[in-house]
C-alpha positions as CSV (number, residue, x, y, z in Angstrom):
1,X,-32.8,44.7,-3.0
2,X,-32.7,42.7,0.5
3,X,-30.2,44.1,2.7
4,X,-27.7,42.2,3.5
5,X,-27.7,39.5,6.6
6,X,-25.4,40.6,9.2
7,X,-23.3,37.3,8.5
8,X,-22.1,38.6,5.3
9,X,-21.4,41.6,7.2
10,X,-18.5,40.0,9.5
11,X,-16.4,38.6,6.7
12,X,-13.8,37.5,9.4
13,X,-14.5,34.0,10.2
14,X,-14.9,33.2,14.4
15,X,-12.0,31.0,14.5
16,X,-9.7,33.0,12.4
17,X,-10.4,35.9,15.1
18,X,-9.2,33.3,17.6
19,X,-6.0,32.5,15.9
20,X,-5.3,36.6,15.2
21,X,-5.6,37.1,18.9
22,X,-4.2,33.8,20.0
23,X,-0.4,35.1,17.8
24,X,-1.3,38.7,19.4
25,X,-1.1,37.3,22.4
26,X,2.3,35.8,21.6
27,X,3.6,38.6,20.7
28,X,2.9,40.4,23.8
29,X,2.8,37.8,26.6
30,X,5.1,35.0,25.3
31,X,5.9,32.5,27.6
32,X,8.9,32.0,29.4
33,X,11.0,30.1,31.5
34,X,9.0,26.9,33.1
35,X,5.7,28.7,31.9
36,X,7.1,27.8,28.4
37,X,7.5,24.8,29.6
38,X,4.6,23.8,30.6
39,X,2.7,25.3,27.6
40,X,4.8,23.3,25.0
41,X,4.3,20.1,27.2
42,X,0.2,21.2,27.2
43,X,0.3,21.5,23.5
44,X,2.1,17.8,23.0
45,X,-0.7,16.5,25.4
46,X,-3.3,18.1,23.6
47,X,-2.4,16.5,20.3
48,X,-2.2,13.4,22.1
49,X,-6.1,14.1,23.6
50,X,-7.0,14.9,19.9
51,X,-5.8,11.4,18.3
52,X,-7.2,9.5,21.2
53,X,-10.5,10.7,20.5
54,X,-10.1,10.8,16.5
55,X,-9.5,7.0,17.3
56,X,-12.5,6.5,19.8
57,X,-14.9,8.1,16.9
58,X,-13.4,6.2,13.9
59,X,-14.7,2.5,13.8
60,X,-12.1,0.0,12.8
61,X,-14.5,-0.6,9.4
62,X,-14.3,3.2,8.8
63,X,-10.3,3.1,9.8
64,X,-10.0,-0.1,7.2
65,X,-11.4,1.7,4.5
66,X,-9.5,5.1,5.4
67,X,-6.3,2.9,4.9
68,X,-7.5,1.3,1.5
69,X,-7.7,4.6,-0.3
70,X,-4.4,3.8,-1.8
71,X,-5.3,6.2,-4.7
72,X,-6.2,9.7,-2.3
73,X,-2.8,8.5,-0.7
74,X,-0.1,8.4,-3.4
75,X,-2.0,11.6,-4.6
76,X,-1.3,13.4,-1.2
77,X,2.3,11.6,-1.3
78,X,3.1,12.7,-4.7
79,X,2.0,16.1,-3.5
80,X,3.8,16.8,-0.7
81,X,7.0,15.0,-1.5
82,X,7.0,15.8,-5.5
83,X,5.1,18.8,-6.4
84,X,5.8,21.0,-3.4
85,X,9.8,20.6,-3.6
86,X,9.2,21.1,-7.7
87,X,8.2,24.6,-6.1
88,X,10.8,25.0,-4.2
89,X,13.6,24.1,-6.7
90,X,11.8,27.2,-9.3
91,X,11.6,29.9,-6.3
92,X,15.6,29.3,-7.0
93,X,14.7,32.2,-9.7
94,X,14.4,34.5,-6.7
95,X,17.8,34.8,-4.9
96,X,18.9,37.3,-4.7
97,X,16.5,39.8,-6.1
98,X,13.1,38.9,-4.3
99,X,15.1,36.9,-1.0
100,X,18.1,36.2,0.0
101,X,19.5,32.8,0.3
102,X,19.7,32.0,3.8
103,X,15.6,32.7,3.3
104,X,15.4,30.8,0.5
105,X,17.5,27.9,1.9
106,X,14.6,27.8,4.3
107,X,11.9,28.4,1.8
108,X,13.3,25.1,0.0
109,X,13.4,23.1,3.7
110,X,9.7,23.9,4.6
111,X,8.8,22.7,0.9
112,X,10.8,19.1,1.6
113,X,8.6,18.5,4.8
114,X,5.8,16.1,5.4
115,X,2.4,17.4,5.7
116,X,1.2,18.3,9.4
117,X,-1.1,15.7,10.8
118,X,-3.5,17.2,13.5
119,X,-4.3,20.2,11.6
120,X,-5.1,18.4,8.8
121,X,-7.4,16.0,10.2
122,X,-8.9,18.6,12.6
123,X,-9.9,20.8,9.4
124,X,-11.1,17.6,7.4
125,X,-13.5,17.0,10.1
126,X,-14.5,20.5,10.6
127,X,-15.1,20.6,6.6
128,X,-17.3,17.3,6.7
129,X,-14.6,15.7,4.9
130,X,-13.4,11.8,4.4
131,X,-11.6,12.0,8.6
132,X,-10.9,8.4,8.4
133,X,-8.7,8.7,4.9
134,X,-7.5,12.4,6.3
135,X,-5.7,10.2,9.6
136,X,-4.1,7.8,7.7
137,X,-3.0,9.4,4.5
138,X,-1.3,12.5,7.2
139,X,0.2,9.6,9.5
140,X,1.6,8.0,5.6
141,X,3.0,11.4,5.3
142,X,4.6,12.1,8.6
143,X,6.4,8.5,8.4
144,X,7.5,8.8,5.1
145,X,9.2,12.6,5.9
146,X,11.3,11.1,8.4
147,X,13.2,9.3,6.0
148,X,12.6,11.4,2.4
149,X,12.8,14.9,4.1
150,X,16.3,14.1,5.4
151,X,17.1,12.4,1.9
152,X,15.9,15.6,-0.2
153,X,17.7,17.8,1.8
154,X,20.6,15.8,1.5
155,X,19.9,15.9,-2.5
156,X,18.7,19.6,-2.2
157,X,20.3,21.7,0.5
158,X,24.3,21.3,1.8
159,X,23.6,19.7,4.7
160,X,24.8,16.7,7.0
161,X,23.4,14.9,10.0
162,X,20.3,12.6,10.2
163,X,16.9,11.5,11.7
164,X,17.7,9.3,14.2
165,X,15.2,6.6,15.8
166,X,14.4,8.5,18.5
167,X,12.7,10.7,15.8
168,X,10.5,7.6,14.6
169,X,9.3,6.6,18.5
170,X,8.4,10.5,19.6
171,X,6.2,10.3,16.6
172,X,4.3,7.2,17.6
173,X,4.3,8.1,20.9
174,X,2.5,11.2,20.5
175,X,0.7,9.8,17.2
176,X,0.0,6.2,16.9
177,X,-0.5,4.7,20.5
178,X,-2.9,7.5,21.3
179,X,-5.0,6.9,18.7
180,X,-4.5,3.1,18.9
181,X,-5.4,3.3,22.5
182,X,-8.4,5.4,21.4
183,X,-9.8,2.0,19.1
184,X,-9.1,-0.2,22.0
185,X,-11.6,2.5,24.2
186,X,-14.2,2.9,21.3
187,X,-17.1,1.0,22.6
188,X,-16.9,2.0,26.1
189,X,-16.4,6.0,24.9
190,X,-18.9,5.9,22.1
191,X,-21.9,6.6,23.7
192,X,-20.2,9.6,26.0
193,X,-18.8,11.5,22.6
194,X,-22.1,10.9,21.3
195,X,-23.2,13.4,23.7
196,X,-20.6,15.6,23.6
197,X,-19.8,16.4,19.9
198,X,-19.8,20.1,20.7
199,X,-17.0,19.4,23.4
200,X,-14.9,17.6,20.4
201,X,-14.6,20.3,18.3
202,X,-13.9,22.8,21.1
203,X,-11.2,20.1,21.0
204,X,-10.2,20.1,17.4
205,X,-9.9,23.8,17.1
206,X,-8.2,24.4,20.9
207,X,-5.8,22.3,19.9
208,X,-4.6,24.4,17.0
209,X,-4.5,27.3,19.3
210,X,-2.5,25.9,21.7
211,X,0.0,24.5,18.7
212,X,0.2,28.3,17.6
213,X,0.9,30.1,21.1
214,X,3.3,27.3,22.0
215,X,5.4,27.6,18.2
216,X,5.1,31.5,17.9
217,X,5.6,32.8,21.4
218,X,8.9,30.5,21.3
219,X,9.4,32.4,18.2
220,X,9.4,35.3,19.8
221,X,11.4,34.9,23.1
222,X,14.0,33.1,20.4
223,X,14.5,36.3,18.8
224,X,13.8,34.5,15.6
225,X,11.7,37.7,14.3
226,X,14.6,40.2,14.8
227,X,17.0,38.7,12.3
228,X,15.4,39.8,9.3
229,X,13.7,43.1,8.3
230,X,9.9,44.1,8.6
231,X,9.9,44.4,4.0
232,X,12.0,41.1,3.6
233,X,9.4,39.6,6.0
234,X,6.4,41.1,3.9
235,X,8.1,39.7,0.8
236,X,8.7,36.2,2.2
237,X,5.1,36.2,3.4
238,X,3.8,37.5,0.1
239,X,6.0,34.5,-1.9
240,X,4.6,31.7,0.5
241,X,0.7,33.0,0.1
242,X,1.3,32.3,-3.6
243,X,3.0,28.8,-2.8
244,X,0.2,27.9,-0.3
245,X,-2.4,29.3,-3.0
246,X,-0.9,27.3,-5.6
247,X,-1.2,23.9,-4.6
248,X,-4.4,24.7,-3.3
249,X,-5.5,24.8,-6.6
250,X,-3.6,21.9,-7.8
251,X,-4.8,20.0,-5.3
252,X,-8.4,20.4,-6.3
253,X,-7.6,20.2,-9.9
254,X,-6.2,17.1,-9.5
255,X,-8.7,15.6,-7.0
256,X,-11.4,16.7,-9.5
257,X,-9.6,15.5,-12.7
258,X,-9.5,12.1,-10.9
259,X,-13.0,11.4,-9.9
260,X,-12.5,11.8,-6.1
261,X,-16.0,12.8,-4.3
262,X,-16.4,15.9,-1.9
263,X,-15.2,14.1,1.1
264,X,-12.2,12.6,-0.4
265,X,-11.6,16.2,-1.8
266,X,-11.6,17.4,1.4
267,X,-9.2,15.5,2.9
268,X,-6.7,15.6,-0.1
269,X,-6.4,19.3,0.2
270,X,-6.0,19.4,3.6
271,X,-3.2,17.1,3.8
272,X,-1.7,18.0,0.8
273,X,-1.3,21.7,1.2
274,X,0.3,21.4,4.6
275,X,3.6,20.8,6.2
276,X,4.4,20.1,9.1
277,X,5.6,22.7,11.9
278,X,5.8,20.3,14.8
279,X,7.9,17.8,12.6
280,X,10.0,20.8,10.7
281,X,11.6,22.3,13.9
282,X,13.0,19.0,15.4
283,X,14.6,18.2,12.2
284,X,15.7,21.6,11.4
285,X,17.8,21.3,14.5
286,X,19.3,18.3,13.4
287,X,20.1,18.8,9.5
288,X,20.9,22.7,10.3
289,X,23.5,23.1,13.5
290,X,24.5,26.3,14.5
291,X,23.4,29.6,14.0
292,X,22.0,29.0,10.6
293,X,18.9,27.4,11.7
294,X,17.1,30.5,13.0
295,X,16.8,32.2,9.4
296,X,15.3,28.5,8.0
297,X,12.6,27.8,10.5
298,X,10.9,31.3,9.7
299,X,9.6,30.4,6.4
300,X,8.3,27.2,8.1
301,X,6.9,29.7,11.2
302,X,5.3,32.2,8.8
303,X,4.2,29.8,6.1
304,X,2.4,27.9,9.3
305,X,0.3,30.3,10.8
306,X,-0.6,31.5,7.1
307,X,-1.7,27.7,6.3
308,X,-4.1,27.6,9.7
309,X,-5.4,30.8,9.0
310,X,-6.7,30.1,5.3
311,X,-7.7,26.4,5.8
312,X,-9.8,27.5,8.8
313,X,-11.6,29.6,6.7
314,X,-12.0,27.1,3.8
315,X,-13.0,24.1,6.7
316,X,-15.9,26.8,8.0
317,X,-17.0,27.3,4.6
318,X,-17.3,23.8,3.7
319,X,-18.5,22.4,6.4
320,X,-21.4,25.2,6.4
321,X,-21.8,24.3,2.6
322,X,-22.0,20.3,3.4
323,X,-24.7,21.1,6.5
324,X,-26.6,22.8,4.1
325,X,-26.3,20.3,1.2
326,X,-27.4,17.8,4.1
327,X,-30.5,19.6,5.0
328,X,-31.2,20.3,1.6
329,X,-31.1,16.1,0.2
330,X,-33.2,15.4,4.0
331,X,-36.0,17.8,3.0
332,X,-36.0,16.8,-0.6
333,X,-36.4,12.9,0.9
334,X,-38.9,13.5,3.3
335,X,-40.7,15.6,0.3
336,X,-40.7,12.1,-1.5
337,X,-42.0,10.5,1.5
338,X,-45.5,12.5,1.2
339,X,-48.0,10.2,-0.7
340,X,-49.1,12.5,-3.8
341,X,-52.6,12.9,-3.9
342,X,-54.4,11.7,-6.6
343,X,-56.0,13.7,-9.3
344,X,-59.6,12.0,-8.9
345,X,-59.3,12.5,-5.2
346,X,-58.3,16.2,-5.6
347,X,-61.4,16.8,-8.0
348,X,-64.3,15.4,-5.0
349,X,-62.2,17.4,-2.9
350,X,-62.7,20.8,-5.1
351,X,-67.0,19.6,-6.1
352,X,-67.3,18.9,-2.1
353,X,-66.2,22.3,-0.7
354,X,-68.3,24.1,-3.7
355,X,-71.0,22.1,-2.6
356,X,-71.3,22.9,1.1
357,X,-70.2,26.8,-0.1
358,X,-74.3,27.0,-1.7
């Protein structure tokens, strides 16, 4: 028996090492003061960097046809605004056995969120998934959960306050005109990203580091991690893997069940199995005043770093498995290209070399 490559030695995928050592370093060199600062205003210009170059690459045919996919959108929709609260509503079964209720209460919040956006998209393309459906149907989501989050909380949770508009332009200001601007740019830019395709995905995935030392290490000087013990953390944790792993599943189920190909897949799981940190914190604020507000954005925190972790090592994996799926159909096509000999021309072939052999 072979022995094994060293590959399937090093189980830990490259990027997830990145993200382990990007929340280590969090935890012991958070930033502070105007350092923290500057890092969370880093980390809202590197989103912005990210959609103005998911808009260079995307053609407007390719963004078009991303937005027709009315089908892979509702899906997405249906998820993150039907099937994840559904969830939420039967952890109720919980309190106070497996978590308390403030935790719970929080639990129920991250499940009313929209889905995150760059994340999402980042992993779609990193998967070889549908990126122009993955932009839209995650934009969909984020404007839809800035009026239906408040509304199912409202419904769901006891509290008061709203979204205000100031909600609606930060998102298009760090969003939309970025990756408009991006469209406008596209045919002088195309030819330089072209060249640098290695440079965008150092993009893709810095981003999500950045995202995650900005969101934990203000965890961490917040104290947030200090209101609740090490084993109700552990449980919490353990309750959200099997939420995350859930409609994972689902997802693909349902994708599958409908007829959607690979790429569209892709991009359904992606944005429907996420929600949104960068969204969930700002609102938090708004529909939770007071004290209260620290024990709901944990679940969100914890569920977040454990959705980037597992979805970068399901984008590695699928993206390796489309490159080789790629190579494969190019070697089978060029295979076909070969003229077969034929038979009568194979049979001179074989009484020729016998021939000049005596």
């Amino acid at each position: 028996m072979p022995a094994p490559t060293p590959s399937r030695r090093l189980p830990l995928d490259p990027f997830i090492t990145a993200l382990l050592a990007t929340v280590g370093l969090a935890l012991v060199l958070p930033a502070r003061g105007a350092a923290a600062t500057g890092v969370s205003h880093a980390a809202v210009g590197a989103v912005g960097l990210l959609f103005f170059l998911y808009g260079a690459r995307l053609s407007p045919r390719e963004a078009l046809d991303g937005l027709r996919q009315w089908r892979l959108h509702t899906l997405v929709l249906a998820v993150t605004f039907g099937l994840f609260p559904l969830l939420g509503l039967a952890a109720r079964l919980l309190v106070p056995a497996v978590l308390p209720l403030q935790l719970y209460q929080g639990l129920l919040f991250l499940c009313l969120l929209p889905s995150t956006v760059q994340s999402s998209i980042a992993f779609t393309s990193i998967a070889r998934g549908n990126t122009a459906a993955a932009v839209c149907s995650a934009s969909f989501s984020s404007l839809f959960g800035i009026v239906l989050t408040p509304l199912l909380a409202a419904l769901l949770l006891d509290t008061h306050g709203g979204i205000g508009a100031g909600a609606v332009l930060g998102i298009a200001g760090q969003l939309l005109l970025p990756f408009l601007a991006g469209q406008l740019l596209r045919r002088r830019l195309t030819g330089l990203l072209t060249r640098h395709v290695r440079v965008l995905g150092l993009v893709d995935r810095g981003s999500i580091l950045l995202v995650v030392y900005s969101a934990f290490g203000a965890a961490v000087t917040g104290g947030l991690w200090h209101q609740v013990s090490i084993p109700r953390l552990l449980v919490l944790g353990a309750v959200e893997a099997l939420l995350l792993a859930t409609v994972l599943a689902a997802t693909t189920l349902l994708a599958r069940r409908l007829g959607f190909g690979r790429a569209d897949r892709t991009a359904i799981v992606f944005c429907g199995s996420k929600k949104s940190l960068a969204a969930g914190i700002p609102m938090a604020t708004v529909l939770f005043p007071g004290p209260a507000v620290g024990l709901v954005v944990l679940p969100l925190m914890l569920f977040h770093q454990l959705q980037l972790m597992v979805c970068a090592v399901l984008a590695r994996r699928w993206g390796a498995a489309a490159d080789r799926a790629e190579q494969a159909e190019q070697a089978a096509l060029a295979t076909a290209a070969v003229p077969a000999q034929p038979a009568t021309a194979r049979i001179r072939s074989v009484i020729s070399s016998r021939a000049s052999s005596r």
